[in-house]
PyMOL Python script that loads the backbone (N, CA, C, O; Angstrom):
from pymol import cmd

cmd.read_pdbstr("""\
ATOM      1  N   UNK A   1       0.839  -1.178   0.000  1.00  0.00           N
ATOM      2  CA  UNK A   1       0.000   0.000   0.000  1.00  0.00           C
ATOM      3  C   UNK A   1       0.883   1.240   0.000  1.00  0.00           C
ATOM      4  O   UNK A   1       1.929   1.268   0.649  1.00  0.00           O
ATOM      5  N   UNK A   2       0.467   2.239  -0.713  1.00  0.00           N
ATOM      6  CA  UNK A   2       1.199   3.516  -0.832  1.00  0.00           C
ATOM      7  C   UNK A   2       0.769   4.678  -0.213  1.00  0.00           C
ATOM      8  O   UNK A   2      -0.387   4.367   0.074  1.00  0.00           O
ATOM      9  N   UNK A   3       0.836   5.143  -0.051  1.00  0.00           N
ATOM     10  CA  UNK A   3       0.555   6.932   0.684  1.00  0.00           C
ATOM     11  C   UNK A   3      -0.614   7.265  -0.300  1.00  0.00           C
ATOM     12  O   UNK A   3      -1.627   7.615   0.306  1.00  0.00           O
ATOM     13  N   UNK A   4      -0.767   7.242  -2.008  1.00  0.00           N
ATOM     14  CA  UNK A   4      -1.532   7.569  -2.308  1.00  0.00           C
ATOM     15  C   UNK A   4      -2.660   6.652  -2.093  1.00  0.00           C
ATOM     16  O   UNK A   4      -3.734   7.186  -2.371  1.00  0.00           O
ATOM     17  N   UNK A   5      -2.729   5.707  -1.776  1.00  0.00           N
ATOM     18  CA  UNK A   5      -4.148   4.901  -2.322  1.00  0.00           C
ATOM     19  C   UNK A   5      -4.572   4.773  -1.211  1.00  0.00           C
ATOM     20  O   UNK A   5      -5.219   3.739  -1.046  1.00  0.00           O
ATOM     21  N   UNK A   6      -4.379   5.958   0.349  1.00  0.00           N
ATOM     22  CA  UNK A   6      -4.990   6.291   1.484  1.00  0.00           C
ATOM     23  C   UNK A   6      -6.168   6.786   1.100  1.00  0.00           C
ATOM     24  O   UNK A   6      -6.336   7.303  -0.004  1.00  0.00           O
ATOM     25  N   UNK A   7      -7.204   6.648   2.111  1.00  0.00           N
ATOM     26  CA  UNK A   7      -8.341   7.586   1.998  1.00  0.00           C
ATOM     27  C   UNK A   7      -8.748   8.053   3.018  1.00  0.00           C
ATOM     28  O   UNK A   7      -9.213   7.320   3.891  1.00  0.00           O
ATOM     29  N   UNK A   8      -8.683   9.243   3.143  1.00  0.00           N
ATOM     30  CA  UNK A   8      -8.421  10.133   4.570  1.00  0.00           C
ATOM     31  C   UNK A   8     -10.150  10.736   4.638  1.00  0.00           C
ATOM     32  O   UNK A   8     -10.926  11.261   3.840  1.00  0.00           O
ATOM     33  N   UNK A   9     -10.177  10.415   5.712  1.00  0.00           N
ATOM     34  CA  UNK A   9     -11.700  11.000   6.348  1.00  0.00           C
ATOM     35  C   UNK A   9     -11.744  12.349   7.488  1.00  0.00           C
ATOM     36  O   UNK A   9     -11.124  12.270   8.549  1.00  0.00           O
ATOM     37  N   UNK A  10     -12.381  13.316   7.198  1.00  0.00           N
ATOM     38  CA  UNK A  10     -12.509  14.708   8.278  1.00  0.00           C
ATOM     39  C   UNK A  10     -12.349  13.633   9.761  1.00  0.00           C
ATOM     40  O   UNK A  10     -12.707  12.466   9.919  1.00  0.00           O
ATOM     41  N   UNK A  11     -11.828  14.361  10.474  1.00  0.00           N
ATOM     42  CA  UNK A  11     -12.407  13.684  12.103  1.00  0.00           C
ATOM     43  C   UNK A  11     -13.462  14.986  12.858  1.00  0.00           C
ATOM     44  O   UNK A  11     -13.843  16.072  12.421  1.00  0.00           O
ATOM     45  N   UNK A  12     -13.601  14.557  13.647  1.00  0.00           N
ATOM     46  CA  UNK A  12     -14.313  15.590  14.354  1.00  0.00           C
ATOM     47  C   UNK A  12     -13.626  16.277  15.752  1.00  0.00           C
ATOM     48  O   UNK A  12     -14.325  16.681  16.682  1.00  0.00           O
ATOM     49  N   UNK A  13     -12.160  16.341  15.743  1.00  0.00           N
ATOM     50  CA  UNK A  13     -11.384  16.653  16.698  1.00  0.00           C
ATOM     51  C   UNK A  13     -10.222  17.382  15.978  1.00  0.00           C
ATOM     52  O   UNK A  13      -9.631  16.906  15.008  1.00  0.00           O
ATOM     53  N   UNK A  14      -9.956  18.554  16.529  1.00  0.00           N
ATOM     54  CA  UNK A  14      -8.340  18.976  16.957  1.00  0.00           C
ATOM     55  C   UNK A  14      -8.295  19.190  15.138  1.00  0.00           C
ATOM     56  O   UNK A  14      -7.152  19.066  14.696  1.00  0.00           O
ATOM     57  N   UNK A  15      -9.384  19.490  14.068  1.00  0.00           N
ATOM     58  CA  UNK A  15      -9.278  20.234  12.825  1.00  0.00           C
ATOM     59  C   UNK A  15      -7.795  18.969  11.874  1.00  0.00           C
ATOM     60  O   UNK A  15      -6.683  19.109  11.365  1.00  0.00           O
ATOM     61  N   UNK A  16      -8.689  17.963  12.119  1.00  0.00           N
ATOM     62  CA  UNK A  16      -7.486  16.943  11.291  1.00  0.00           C
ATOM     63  C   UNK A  16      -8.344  16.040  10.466  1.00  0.00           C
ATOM     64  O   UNK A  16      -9.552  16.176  10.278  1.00  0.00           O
ATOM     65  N   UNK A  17      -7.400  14.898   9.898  1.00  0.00           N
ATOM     66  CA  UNK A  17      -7.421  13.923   9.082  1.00  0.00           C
ATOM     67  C   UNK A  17      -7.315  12.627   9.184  1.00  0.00           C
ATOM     68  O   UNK A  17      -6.087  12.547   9.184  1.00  0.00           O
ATOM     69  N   UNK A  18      -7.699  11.516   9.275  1.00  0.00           N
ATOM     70  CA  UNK A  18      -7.494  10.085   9.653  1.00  0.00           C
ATOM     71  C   UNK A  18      -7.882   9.165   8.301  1.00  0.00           C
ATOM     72  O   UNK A  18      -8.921   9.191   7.641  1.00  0.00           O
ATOM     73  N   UNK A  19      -6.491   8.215   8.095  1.00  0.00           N
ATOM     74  CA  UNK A  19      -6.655   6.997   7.185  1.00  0.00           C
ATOM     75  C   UNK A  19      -6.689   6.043   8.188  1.00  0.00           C
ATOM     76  O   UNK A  19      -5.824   6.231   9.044  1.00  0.00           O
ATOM     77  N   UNK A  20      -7.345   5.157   8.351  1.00  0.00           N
ATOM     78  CA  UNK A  20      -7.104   3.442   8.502  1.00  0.00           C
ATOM     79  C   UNK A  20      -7.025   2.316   7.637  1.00  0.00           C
ATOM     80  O   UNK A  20      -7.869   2.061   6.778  1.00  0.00           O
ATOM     81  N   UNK A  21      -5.856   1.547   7.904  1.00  0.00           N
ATOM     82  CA  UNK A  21      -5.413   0.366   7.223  1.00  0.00           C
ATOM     83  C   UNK A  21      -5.579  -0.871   7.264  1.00  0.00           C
ATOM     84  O   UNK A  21      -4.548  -1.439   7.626  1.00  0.00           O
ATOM     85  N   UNK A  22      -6.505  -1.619   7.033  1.00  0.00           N
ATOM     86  CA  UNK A  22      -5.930  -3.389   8.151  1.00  0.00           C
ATOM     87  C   UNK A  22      -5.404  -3.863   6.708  1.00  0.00           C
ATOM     88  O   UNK A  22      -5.795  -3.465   5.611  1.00  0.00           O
ATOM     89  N   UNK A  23      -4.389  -4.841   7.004  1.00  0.00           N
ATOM     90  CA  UNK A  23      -3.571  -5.652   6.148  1.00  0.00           C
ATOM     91  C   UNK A  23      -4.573  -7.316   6.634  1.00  0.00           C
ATOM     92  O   UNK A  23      -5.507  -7.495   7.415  1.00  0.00           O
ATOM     93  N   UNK A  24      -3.791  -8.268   5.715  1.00  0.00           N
ATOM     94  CA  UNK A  24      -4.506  -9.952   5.573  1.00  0.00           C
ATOM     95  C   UNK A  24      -4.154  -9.770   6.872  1.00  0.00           C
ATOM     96  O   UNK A  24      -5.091  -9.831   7.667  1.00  0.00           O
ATOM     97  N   UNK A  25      -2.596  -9.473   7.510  1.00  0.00           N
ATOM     98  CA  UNK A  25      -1.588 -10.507   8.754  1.00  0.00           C
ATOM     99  C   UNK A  25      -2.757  -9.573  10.004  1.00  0.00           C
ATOM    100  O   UNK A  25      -2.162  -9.480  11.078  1.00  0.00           O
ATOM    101  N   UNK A  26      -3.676  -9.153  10.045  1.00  0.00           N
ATOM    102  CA  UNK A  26      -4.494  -8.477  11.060  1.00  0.00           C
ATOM    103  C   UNK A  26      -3.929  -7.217  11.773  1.00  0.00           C
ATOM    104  O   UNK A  26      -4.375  -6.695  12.795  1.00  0.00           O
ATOM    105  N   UNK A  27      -2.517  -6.709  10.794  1.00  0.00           N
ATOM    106  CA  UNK A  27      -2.019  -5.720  11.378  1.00  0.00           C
ATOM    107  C   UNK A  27      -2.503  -4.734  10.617  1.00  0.00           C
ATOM    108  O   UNK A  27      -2.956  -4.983   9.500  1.00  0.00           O
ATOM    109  N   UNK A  28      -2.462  -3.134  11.265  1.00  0.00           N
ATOM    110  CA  UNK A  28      -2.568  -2.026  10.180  1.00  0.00           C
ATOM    111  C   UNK A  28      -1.921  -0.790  10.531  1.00  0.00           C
ATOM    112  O   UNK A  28      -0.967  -1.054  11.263  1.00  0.00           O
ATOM    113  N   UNK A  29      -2.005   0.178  10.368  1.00  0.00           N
ATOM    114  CA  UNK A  29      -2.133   1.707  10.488  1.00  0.00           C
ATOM    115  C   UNK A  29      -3.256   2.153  10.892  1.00  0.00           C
ATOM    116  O   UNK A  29      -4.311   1.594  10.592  1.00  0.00           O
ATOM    117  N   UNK A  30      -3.180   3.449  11.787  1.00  0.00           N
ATOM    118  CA  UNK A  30      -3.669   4.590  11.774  1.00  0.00           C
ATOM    119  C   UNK A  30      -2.828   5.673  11.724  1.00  0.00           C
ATOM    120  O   UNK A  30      -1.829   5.826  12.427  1.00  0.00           O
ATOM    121  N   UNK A  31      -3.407   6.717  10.554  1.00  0.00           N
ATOM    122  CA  UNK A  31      -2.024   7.718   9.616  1.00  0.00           C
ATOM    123  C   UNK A  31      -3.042   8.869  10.264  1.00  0.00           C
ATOM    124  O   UNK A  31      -4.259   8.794  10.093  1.00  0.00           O
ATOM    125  N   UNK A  32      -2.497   9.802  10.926  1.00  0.00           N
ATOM    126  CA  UNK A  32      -3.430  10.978  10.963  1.00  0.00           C
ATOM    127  C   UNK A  32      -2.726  12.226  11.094  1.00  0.00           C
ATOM    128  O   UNK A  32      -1.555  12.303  11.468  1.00  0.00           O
ATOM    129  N   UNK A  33      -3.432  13.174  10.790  1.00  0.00           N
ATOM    130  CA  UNK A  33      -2.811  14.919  11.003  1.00  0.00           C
ATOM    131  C   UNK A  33      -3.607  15.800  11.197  1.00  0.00           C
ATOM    132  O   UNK A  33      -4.472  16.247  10.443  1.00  0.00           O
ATOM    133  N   UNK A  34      -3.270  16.146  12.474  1.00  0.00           N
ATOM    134  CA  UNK A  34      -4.409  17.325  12.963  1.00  0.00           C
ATOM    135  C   UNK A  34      -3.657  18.028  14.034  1.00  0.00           C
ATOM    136  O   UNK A  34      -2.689  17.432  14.508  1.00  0.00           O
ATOM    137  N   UNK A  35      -3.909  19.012  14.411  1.00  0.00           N
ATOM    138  CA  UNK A  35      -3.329  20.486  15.177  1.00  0.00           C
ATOM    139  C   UNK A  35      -2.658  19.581  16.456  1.00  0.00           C
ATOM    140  O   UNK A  35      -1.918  20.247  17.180  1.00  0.00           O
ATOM    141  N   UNK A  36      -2.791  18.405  16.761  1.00  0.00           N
ATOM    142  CA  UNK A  36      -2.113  18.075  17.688  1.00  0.00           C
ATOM    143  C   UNK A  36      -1.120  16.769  17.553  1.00  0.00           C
ATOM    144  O   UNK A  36      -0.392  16.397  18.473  1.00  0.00           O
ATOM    145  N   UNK A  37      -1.198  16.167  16.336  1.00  0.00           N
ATOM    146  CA  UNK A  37      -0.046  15.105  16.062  1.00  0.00           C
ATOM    147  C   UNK A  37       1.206  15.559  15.859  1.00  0.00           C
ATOM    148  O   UNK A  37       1.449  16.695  15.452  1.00  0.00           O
ATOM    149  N   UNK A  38       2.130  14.627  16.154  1.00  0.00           N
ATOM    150  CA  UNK A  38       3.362  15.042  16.121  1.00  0.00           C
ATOM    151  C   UNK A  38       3.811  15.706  14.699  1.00  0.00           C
ATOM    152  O   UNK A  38       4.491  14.917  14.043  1.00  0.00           O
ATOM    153  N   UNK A  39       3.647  16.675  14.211  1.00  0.00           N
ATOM    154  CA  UNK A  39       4.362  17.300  12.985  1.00  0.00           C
ATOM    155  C   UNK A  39       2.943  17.885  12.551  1.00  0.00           C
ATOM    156  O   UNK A  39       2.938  18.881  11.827  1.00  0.00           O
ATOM    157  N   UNK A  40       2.040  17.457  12.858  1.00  0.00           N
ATOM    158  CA  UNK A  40       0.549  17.865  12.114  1.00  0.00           C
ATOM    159  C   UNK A  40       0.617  19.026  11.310  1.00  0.00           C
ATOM    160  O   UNK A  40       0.526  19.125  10.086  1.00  0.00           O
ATOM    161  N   UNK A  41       0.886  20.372  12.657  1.00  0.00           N
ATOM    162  CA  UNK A  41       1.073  21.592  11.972  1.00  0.00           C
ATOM    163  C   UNK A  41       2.144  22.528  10.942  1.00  0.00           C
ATOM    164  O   UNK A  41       2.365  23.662  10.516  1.00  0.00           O
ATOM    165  N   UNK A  42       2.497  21.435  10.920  1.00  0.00           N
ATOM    166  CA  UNK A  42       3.498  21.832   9.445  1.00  0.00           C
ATOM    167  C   UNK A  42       3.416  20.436   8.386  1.00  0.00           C
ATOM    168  O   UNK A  42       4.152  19.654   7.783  1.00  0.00           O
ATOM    169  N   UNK A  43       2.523  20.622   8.540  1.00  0.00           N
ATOM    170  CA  UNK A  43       1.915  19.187   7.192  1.00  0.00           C
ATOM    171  C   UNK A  43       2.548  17.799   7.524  1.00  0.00           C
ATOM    172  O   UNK A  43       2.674  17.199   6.456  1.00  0.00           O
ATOM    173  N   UNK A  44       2.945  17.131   8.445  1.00  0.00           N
ATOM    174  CA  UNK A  44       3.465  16.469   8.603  1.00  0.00           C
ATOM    175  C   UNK A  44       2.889  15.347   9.196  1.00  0.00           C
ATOM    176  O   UNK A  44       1.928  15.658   9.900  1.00  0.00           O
ATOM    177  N   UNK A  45       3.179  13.921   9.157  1.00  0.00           N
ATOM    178  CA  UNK A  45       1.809  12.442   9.868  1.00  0.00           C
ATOM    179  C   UNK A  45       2.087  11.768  10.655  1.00  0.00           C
ATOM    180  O   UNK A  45       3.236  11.326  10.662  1.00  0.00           O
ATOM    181  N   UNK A  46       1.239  11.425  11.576  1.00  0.00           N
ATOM    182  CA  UNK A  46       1.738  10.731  12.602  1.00  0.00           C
ATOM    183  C   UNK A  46       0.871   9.281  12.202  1.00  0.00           C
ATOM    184  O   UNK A  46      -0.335   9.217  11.965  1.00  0.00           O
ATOM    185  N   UNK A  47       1.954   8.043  12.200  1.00  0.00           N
ATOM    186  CA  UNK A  47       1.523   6.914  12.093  1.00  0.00           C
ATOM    187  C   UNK A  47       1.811   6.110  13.594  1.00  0.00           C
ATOM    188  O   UNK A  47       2.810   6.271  14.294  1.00  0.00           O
ATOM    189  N   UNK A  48       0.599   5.164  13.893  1.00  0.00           N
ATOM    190  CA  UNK A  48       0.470   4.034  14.852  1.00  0.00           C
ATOM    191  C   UNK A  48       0.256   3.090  14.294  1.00  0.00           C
ATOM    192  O   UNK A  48      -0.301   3.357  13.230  1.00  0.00           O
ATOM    193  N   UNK A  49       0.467   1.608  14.501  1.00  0.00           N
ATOM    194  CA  UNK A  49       0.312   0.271  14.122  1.00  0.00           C
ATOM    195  C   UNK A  49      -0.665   0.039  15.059  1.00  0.00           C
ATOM    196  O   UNK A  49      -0.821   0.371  16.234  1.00  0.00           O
ATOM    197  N   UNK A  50      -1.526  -0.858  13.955  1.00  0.00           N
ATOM    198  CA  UNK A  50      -2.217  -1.099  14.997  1.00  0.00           C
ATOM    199  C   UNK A  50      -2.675  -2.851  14.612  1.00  0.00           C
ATOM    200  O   UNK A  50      -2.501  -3.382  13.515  1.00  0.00           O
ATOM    201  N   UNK A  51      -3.322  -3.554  15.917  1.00  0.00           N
ATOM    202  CA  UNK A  51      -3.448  -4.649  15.515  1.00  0.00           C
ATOM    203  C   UNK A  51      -5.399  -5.123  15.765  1.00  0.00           C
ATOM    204  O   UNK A  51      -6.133  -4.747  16.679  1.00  0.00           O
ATOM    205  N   UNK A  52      -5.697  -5.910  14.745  1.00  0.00           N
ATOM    206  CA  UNK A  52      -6.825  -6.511  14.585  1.00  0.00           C
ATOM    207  C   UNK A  52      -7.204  -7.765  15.652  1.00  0.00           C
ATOM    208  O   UNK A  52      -6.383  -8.641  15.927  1.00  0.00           O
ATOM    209  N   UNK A  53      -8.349  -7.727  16.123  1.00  0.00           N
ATOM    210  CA  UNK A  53      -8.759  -8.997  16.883  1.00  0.00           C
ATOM    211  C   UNK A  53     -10.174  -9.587  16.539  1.00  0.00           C
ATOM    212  O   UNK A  53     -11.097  -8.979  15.997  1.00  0.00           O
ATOM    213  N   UNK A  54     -10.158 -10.904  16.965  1.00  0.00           N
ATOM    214  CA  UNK A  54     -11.344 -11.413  15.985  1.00  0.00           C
ATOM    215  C   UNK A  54     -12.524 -11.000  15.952  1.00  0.00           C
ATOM    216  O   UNK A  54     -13.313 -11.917  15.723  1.00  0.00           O
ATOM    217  N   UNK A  55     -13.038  -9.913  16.096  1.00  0.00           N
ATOM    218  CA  UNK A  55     -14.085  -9.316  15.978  1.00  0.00           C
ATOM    219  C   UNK A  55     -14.509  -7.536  15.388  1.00  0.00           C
ATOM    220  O   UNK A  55     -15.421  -6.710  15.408  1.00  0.00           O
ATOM    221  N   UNK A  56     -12.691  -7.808  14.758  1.00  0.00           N
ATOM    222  CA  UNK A  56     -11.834  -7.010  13.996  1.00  0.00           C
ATOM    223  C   UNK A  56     -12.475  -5.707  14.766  1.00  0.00           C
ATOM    224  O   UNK A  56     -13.436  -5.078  14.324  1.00  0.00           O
ATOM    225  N   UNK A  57     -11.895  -5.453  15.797  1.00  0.00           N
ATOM    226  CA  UNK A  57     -12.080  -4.412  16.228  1.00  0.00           C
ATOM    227  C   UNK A  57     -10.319  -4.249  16.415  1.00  0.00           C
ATOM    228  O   UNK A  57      -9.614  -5.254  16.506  1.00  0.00           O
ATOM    229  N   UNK A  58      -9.725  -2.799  16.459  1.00  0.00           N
ATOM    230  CA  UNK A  58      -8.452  -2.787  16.846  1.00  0.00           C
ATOM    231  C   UNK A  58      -8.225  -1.642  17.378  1.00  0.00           C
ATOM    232  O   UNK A  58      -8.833  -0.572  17.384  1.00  0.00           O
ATOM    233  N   UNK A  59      -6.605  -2.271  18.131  1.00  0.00           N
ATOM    234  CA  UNK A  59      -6.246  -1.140  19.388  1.00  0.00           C
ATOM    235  C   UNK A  59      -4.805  -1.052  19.004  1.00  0.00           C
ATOM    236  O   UNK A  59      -4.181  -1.953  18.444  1.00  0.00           O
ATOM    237  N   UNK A  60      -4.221   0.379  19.434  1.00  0.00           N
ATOM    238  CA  UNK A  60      -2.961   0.869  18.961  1.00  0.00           C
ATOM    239  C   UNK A  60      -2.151  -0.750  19.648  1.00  0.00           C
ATOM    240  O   UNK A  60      -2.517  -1.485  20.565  1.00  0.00           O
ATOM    241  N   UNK A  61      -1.039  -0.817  18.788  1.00  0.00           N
ATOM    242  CA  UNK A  61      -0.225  -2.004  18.537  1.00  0.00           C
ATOM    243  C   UNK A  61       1.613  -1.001  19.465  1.00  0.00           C
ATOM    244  O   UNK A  61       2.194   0.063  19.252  1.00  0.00           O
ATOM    245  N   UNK A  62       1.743  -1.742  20.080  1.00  0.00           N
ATOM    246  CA  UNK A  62       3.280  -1.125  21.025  1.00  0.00           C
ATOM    247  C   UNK A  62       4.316  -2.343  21.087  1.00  0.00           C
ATOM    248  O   UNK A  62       5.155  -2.435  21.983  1.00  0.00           O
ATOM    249  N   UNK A  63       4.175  -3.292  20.021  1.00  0.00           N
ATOM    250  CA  UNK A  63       5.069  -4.379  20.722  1.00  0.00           C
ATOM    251  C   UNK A  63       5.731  -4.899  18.853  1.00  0.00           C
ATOM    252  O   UNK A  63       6.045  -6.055  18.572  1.00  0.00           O
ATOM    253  N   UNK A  64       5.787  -3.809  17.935  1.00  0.00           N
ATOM    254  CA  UNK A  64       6.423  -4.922  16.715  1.00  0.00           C
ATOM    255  C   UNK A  64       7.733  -4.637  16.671  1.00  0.00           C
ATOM    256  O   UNK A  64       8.399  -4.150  17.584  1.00  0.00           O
ATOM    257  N   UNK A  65       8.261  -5.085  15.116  1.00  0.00           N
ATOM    258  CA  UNK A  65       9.805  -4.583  14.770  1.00  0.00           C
ATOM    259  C   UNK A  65       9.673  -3.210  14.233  1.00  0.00           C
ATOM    260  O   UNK A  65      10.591  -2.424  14.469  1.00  0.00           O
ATOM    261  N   UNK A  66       8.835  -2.888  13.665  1.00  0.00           N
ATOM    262  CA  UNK A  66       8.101  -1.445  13.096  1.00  0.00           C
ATOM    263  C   UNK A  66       8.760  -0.648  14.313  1.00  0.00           C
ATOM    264  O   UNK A  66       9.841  -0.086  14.137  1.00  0.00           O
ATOM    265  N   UNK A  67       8.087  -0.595  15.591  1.00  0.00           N
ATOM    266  CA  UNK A  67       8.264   0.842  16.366  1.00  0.00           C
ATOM    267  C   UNK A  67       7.273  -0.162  17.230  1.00  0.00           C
ATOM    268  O   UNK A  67       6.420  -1.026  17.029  1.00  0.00           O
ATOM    269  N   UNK A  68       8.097   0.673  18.579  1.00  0.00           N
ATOM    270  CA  UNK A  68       7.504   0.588  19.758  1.00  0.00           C
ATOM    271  C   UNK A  68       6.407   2.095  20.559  1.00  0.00           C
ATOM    272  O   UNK A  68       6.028   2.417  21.685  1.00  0.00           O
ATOM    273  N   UNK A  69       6.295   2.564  19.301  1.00  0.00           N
ATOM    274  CA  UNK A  69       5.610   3.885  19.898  1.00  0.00           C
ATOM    275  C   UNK A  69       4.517   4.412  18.495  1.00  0.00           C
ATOM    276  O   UNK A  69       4.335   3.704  17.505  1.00  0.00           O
ATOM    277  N   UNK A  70       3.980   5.577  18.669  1.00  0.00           N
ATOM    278  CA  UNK A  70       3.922   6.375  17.449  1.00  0.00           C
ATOM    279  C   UNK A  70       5.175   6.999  16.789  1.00  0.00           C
ATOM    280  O   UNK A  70       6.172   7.462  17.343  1.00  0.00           O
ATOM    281  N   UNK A  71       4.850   6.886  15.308  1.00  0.00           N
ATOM    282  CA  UNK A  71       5.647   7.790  14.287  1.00  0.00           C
ATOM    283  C   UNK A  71       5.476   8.945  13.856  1.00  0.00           C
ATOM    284  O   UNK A  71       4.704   9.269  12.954  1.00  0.00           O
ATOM    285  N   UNK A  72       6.078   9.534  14.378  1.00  0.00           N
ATOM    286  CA  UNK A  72       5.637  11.239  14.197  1.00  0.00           C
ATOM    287  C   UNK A  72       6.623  12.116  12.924  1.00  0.00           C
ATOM    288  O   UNK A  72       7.658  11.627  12.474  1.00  0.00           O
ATOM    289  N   UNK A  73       6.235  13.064  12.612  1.00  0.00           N
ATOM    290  CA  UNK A  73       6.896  13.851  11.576  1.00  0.00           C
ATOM    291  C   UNK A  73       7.340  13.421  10.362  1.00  0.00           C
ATOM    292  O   UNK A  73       8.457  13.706   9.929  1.00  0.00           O
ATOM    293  N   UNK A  74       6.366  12.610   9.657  1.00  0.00           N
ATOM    294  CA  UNK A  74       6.596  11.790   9.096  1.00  0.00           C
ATOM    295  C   UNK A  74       5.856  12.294   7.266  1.00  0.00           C
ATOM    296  O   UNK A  74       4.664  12.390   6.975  1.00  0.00           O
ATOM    297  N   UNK A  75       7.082  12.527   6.337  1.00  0.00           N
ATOM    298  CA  UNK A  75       6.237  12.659   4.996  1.00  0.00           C
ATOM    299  C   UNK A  75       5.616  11.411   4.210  1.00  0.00           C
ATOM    300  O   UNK A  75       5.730  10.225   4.518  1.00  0.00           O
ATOM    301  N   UNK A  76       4.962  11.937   3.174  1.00  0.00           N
ATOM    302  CA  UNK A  76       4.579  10.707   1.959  1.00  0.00           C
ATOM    303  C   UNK A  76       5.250   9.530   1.960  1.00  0.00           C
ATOM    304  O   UNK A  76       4.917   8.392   2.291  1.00  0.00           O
ATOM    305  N   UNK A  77       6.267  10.002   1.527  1.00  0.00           N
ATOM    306  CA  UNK A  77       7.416   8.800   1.501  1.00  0.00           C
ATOM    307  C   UNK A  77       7.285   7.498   2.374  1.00  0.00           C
ATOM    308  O   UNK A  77       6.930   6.320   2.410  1.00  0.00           O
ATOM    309  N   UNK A  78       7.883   8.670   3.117  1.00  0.00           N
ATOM    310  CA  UNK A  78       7.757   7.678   4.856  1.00  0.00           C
ATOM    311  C   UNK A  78       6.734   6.474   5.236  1.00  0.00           C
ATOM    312  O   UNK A  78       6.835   5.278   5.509  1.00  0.00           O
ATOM    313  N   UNK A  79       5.405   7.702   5.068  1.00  0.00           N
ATOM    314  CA  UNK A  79       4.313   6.796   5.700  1.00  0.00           C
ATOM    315  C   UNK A  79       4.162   5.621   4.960  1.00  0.00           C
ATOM    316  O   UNK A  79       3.721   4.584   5.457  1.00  0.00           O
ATOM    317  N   UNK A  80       4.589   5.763   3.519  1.00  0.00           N
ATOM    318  CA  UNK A  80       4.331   4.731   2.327  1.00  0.00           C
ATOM    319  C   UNK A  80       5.473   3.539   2.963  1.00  0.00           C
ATOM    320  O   UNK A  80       5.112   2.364   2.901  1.00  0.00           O
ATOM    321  N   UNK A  81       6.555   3.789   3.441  1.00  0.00           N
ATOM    322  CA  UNK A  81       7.663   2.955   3.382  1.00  0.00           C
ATOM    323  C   UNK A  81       7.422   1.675   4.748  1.00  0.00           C
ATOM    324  O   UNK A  81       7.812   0.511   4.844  1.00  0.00           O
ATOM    325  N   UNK A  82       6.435   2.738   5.842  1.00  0.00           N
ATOM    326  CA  UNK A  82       6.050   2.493   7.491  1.00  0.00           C
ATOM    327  C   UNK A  82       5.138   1.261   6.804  1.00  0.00           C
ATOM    328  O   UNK A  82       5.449   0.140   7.205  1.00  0.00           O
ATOM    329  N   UNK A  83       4.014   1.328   5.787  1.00  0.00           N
ATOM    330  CA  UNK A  83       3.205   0.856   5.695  1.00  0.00           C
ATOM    331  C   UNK A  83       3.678  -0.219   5.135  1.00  0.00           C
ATOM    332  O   UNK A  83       3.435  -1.304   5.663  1.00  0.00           O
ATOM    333  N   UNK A  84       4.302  -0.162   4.181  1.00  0.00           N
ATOM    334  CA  UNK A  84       5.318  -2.067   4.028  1.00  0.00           C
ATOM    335  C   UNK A  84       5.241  -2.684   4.930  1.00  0.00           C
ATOM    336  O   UNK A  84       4.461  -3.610   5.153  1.00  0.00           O
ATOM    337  N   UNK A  85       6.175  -2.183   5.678  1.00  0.00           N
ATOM    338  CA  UNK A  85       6.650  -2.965   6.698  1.00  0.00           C
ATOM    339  C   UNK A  85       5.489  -3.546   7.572  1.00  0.00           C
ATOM    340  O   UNK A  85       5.399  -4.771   7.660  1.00  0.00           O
ATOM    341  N   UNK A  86       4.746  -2.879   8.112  1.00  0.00           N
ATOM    342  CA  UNK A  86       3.626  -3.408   8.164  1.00  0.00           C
ATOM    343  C   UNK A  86       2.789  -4.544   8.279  1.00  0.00           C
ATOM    344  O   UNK A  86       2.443  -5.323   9.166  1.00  0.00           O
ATOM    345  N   UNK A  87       2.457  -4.255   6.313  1.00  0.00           N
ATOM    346  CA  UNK A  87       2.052  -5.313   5.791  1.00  0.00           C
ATOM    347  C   UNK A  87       2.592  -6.872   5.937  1.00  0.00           C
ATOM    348  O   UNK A  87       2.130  -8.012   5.891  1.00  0.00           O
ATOM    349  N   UNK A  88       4.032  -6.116   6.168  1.00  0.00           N
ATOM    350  CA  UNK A  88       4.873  -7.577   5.861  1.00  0.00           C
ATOM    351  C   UNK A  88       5.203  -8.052   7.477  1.00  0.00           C
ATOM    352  O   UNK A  88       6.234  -8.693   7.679  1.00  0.00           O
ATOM    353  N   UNK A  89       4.493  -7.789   8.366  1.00  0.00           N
ATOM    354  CA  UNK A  89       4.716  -8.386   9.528  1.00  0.00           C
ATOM    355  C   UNK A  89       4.350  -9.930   9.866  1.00  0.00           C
ATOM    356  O   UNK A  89       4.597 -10.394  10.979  1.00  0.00           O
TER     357      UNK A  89
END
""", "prot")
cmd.dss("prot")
cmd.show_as("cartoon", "prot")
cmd.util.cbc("prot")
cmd.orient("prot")
C-alpha cells in the first residue's frame, strides 16, 4: 500500500485527518494529522500500528519490529515505506 491509495476522512477533533489500514496478517495503520499530532502543523503524519482482533475491532499495537511507539513527523514517503513494513509483519 502507498501513501496515495490512502483515503483520509474529516475527524471531528483537533481540525485533522485520519486513514485506517488493516492488512490480511491483522495488522494495520492509523495515519493521521491534525493540530495536535506530532508534525501535524506543518503538514506532517503521525503513524500508529495497529493490531486486529477477531471481531476485527483494533487497538494501537506497542510491541512490533516497526516501532515501539507512534511515528511522528513523518512525509509521503515515509508513511508509504512504514506501511510495508507493516504489511509484511
Amino acid at each position: 500500500m502507498t501513501f496515495e491509495e490512502l483515503e483520509f476522512k474529516t475527524t471531528e477533533f483537533n481540525n485533522g485527518i485520519q486513514a485506517i489500514v488493516k492488512f490480511k496478517n491483522k495488522y494495520g495503520a492509523s495515519i493521521v494529522k491534525h493540530d495536535y499530532s506530532y508534525g501535524g502543523k506543518i503538514g506532517l503524519y503521525e503513524l500508529a500500528v495497529i493490531k486486529y482482533d477477531e471481531n476485527n475491532n483494533w487497538d494501537l499495537c506497542y510491541d512490533t519490529p516497526v516501532t515501539s511507539d507512534v511515528l511522528g513527523y513523518l512525509n509521503e514517503a515515509e508513511v508509504t515505506t512504514y506501511l510495508m513494513q507493516i504489511e509484511y509483519l
